[in-house]
SESE-671054 format. One record per residue (C-alpha): x, y, z; residue in one letter. Coordinates in pm, whole numbers, plus 32768, in hexadecimal, padded with zeros to 4 digits. Each point is the difference from the previous one (the first is absolute). Example, Ala and Ser with C-alpha at 12.3 -4.5 7.8 and 13.67 -1.06 7.14 Angstrom:
<sites>
[site [84CE; 7E3E; 830C]; 'A'];
[site [8089; 8158; 7FBE]; 'S'];
</sites>
This chain:
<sites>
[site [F1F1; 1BA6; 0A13]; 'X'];
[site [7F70; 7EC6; 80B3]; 'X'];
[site [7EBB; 7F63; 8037]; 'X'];
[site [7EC9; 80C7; 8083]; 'X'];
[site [7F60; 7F7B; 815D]; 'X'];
[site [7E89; 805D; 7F69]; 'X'];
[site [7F4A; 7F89; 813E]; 'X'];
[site [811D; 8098; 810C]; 'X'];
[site [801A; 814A; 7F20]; 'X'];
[site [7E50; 802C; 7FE7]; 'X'];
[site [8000; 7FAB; 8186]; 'X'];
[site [8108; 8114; 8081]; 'X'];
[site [7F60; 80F8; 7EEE]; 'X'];
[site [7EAC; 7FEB; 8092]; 'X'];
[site [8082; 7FE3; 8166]; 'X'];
[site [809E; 8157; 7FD3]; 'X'];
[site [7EF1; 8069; 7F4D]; 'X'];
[site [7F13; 7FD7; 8122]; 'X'];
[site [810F; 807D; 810A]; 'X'];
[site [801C; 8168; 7F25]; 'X'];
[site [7EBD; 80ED; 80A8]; 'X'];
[site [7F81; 8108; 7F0F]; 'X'];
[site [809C; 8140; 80E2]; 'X'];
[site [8169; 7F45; 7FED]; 'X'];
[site [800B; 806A; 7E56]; 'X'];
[site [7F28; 8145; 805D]; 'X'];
[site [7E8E; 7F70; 7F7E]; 'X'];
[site [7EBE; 8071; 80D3]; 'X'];
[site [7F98; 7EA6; 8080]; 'X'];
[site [7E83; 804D; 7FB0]; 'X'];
[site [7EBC; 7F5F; 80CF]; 'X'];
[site [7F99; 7F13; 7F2C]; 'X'];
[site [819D; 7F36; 7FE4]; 'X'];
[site [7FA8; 7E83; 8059]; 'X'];
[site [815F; 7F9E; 7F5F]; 'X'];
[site [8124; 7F9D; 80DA]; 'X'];
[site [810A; 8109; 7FC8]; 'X'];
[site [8016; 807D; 7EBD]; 'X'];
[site [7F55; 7F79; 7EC8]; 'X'];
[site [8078; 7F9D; 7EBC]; 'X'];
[site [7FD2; 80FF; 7F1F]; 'X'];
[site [8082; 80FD; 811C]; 'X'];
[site [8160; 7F4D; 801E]; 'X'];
[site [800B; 7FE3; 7E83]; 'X'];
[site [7FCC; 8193; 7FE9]; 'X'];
[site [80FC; 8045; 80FE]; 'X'];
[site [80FD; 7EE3; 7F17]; 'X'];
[site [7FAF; 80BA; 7EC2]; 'X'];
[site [7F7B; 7EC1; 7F49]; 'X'];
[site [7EAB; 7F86; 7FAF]; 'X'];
[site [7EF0; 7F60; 80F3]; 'X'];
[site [8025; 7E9E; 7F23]; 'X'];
[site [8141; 8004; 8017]; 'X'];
[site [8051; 8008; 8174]; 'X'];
[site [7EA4; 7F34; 8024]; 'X'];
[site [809B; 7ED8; 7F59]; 'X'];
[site [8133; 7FD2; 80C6]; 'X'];
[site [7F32; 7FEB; 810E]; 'X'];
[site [7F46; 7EE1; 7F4A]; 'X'];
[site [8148; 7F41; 7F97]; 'X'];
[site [7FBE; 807E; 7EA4]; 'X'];
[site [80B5; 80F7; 7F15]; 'X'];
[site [8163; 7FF4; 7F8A]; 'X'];
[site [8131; 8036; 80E1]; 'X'];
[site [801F; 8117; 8057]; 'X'];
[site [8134; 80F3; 7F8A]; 'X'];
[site [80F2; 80CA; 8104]; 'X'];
[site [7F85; 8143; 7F8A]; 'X'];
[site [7E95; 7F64; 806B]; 'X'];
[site [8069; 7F5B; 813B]; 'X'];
[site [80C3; 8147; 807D]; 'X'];
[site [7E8D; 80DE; 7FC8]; 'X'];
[site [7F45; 7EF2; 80AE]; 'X'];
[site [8105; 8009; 813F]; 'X'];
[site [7FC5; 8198; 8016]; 'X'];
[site [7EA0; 7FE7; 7FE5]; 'X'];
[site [7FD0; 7F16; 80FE]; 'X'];
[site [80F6; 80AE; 80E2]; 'X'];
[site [8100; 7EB2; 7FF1]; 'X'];
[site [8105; 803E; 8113]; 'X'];
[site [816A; 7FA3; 7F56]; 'X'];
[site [7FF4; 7E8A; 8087]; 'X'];
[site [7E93; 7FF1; 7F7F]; 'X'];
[site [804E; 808E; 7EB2]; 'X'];
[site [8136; 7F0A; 7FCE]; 'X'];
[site [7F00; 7ED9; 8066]; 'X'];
[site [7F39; 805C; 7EDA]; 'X'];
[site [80EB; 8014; 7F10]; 'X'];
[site [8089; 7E8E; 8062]; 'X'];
[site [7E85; 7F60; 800F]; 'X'];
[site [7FA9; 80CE; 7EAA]; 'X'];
[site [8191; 7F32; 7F78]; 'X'];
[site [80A9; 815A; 7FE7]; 'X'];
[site [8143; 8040; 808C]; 'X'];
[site [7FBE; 811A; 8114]; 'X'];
[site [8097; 8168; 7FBD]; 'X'];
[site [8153; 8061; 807F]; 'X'];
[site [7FC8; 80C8; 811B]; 'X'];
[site [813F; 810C; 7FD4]; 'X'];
[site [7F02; 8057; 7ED9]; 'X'];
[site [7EB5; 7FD6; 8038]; 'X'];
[site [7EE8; 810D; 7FDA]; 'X'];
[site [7F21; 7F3A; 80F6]; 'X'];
[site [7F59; 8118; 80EF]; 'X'];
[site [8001; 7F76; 8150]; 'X'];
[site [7E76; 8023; 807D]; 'X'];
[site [807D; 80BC; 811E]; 'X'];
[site [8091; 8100; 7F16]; 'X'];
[site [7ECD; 8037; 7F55]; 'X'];
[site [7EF9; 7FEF; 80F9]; 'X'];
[site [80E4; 8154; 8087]; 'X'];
[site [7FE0; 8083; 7EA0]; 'X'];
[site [7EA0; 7FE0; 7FF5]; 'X'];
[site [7FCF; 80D2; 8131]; 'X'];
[site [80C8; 80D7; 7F74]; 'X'];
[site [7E9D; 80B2; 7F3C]; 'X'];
[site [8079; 8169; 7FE9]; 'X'];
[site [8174; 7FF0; 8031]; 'X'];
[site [8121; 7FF8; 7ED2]; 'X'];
[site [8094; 7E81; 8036]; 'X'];
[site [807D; 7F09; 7F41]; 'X'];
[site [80BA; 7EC3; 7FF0]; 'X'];
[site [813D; 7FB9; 7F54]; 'X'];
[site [8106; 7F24; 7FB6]; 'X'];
[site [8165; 7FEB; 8068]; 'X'];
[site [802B; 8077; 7E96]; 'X'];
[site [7EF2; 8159; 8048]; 'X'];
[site [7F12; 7F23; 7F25]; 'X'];
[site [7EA6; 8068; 804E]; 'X'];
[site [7F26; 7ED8; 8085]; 'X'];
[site [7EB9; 80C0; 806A]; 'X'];
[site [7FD0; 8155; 8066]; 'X'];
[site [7EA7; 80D4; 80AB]; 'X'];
[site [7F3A; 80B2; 7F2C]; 'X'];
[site [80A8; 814B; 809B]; 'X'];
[site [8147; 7F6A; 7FC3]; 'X'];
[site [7F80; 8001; 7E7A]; 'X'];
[site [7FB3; 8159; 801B]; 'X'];
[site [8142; 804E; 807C]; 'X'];
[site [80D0; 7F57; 7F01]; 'X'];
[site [7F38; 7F54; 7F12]; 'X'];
[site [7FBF; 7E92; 7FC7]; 'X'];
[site [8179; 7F74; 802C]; 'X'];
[site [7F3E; 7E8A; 800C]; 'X'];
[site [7FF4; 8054; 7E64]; 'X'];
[site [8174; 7FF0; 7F91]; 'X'];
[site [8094; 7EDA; 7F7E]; 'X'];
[site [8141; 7F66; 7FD1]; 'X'];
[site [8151; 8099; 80B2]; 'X'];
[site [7F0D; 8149; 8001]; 'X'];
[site [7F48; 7F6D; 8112]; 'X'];
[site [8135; 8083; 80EC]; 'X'];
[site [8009; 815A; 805C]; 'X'];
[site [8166; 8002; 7FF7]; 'X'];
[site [8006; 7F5C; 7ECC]; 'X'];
[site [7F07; 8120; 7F5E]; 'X'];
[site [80C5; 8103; 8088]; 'X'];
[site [811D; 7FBC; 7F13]; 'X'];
[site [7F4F; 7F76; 7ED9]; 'X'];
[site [7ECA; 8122; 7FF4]; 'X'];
[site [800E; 8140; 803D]; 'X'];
[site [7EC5; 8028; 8076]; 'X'];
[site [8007; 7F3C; 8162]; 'X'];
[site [80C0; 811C; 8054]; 'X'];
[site [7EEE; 8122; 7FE2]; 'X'];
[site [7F57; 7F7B; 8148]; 'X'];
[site [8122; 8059; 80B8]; 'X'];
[site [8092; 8152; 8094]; 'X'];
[site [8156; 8067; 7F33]; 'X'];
[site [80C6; 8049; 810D]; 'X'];
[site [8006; 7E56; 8044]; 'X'];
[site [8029; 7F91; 7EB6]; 'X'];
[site [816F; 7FDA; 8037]; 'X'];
[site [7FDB; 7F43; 8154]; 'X'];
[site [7EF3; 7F41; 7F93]; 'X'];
[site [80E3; 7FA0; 7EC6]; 'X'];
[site [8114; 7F7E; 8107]; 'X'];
[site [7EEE; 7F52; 80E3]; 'X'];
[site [7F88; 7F45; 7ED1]; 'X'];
[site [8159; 7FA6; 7F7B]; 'X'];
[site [809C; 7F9E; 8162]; 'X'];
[site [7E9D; 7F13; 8018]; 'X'];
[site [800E; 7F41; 7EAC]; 'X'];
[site [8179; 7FD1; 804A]; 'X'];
[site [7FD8; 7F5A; 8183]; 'X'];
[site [7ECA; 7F3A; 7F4B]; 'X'];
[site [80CD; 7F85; 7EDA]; 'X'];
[site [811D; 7F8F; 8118]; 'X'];
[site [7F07; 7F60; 80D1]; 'X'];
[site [7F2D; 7F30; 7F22]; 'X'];
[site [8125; 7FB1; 7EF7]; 'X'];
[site [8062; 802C; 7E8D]; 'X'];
[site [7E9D; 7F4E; 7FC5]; 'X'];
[site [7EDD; 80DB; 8085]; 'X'];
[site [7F44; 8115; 7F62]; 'X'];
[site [80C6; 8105; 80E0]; 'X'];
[site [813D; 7F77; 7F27]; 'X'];
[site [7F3F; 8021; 7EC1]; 'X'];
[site [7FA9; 8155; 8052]; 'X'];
[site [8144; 8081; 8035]; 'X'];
[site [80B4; 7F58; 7EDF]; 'X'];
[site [7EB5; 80B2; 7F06]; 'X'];
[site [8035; 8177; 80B1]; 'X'];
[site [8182; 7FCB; 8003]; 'X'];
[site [7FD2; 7FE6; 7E83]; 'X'];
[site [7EDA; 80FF; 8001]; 'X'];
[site [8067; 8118; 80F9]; 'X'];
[site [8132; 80E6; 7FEF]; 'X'];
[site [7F78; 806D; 8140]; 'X'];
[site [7FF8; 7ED1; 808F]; 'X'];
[site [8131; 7F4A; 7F8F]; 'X'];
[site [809A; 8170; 809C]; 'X'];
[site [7F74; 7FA3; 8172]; 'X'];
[site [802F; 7E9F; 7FF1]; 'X'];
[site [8179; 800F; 7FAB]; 'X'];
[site [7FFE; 80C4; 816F]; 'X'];
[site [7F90; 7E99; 80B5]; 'X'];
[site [7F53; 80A8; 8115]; 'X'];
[site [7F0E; 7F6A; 80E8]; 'X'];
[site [7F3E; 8017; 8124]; 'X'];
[site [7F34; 812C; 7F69]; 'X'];
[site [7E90; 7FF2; 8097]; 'X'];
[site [7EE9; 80B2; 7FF1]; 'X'];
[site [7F85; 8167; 80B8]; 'X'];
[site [7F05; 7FBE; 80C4]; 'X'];
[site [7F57; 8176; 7F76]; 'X'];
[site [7FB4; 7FF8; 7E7D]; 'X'];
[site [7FB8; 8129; 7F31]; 'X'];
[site [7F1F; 7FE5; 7EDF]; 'X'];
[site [7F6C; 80E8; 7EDB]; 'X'];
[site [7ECE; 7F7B; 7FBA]; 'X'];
[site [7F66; 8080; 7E94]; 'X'];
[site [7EBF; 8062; 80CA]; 'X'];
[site [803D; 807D; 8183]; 'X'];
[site [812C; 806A; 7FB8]; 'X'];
[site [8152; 7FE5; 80E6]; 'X'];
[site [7FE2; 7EB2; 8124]; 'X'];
[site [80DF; 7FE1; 8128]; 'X'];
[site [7FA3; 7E98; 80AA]; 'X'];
[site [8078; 7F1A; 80E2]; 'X'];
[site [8036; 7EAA; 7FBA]; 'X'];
[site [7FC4; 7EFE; 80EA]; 'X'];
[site [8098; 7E75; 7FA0]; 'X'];
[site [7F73; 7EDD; 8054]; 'X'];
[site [80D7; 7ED3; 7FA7]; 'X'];
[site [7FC0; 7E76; 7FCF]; 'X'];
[site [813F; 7F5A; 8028]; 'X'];
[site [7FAD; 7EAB; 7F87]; 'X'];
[site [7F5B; 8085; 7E91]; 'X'];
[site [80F7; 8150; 7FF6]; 'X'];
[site [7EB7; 80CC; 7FDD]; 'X'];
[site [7FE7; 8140; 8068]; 'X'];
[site [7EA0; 80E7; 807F]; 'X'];
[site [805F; 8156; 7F9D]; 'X'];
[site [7EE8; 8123; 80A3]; 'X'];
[site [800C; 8157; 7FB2]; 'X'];
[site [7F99; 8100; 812F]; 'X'];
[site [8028; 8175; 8018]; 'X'];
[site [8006; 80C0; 8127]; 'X'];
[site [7EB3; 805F; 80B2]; 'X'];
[site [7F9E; 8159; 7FB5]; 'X'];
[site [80F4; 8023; 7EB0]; 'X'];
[site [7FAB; 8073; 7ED1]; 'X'];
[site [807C; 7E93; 7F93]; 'X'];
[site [7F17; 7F89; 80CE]; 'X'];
[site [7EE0; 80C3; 7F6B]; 'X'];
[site [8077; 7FAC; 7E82]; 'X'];
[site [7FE2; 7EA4; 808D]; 'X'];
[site [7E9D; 800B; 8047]; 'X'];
[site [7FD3; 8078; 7EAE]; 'X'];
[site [80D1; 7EE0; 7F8F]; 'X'];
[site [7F1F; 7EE5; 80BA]; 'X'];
[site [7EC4; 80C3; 7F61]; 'X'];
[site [808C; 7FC7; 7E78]; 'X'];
[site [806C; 7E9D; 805C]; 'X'];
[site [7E7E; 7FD8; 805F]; 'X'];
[site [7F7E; 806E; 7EEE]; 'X'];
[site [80ED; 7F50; 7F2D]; 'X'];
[site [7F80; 7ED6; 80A1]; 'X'];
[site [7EBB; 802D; 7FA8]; 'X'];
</sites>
């Protein structure tokens, strides 16, 4: 940790501040705004931290600010990666490594917030859930609320027995070699050090299953582009999933279609409608 730049740090906050417009974070923009951009206490509800608190950084005030802090402040405002890193260095933290950052690039998520009625969400290299639609909820719950290695999907799928329910039996055994062939190529790539690493080494002691497939060193498994879910309310699910992939962050925009005219496609309606009222 080094020395905070108060004045340069309060400048490029309120710069962005004023740059953000009220229908780029999905706020009605109202006829009485006089405010450049956004104001205070709207950026410091979309960084989940108080009004005072964000207020005096812009002021040169308050303490420094932690990396946990900084990282909410650079998704709120919408930080591009090179913006986000500048904060971190004017606020005297050492940026994030990128191979592992959970920084939402705002191109991702202005997609995602068009995204109103349609199952999507974003996820890590790892399947750890950054953000998902409302509908996307209603499809599979809130995955944004695990913690720990349970944040990864293929991580839960080992350790509880539930993450499996969701899923159609027929693919629980390819979905058990997808996930296995995955952590393995991760571990590989990002070394004895990363949480992919970690993973394996905890379901390798946790998993008979697991230890079983991984002993088979296979890789290169990927993911059907048609998923089949059993959904404890509508019932059986056959959807498409498109990808959308951000190379530099390893992030992934997962959306779930059906086919026009299914009865998927219907049960997906009914899906957007209990995300709504979930919502409210």
């Amino acid at each position: 940790m080094t020395t905070i730049d108060r004045p340069a740090l309060a400048e490029f906050l309120r710069r962005r501040r004023e740059a953000l417009q009220p229908e780029d974070v999905g706020l009605a923009r109202g006829s009485r705004r006089r405010t450049a951009g956004l104001r205070r206490e709207e950026v410091a509800a979309l960084c989940h931290m108080s009004t005072d608190y964000y207020a005096r950084l812009e002021r040169e005030r308050g303490p420094q600010p932690s990396a946990q802090m900084l990282a909410a402040i650079a998704q709120g405002l919408r930080l591009s990666l090179a913006e986000r890193d500048h904060l971190f260095r004017l606020a005297g933290q050492q940026p994030p490594d990128r191979g592992s950052s959970e920084h939402v690039s705002p191109g991702l998520i202005r997609i995602l917030d068009r995204l109103t009625d349609t199952p999507a969400e974003i996820v890590t290299e790892l399947g750890e859930t950054l953000r998902q639609t409302p509908a996307g909820v209603a499809l599979t719950g809130d995955l944004t609320a695990h913690e720990g290695p349970f944040r990864s999907i293929g991580y839960r799928w080992f350790a509880d027995p539930d993450a499996r329910r969701l899923y159609a039996p027929e693919e629980h055994t390819f979905l058990s070699r997808m996930y296995t062939s995955g952590l393995r190529e991760l571990a590989t790539l990002r070394g004895p050090s990363s949480r992919a690493a970690r993973y394996a080494e905890l379901l390798l002691a946790e998993s008979a299953e697991f230890r079983e497939l991984w002993e088979r060193h296979e890789i290169g498994i990927r993911p059907r582009d048609v998923k089949h879910f059993v959904h404890p309310e509508v019932g059986a699910l056959e959807l498409q999933c498109q990808r959308l992939i951000d190379p530099e962050q390893s992030h992934c925009l997962l959306v779930y279609t059906a086919t026009p005219g299914s009865e998927s496609a219907e049960k997906l309606r009914l899906l957007s409608v209990i995300g709504a009222q979930s919502l409210a």
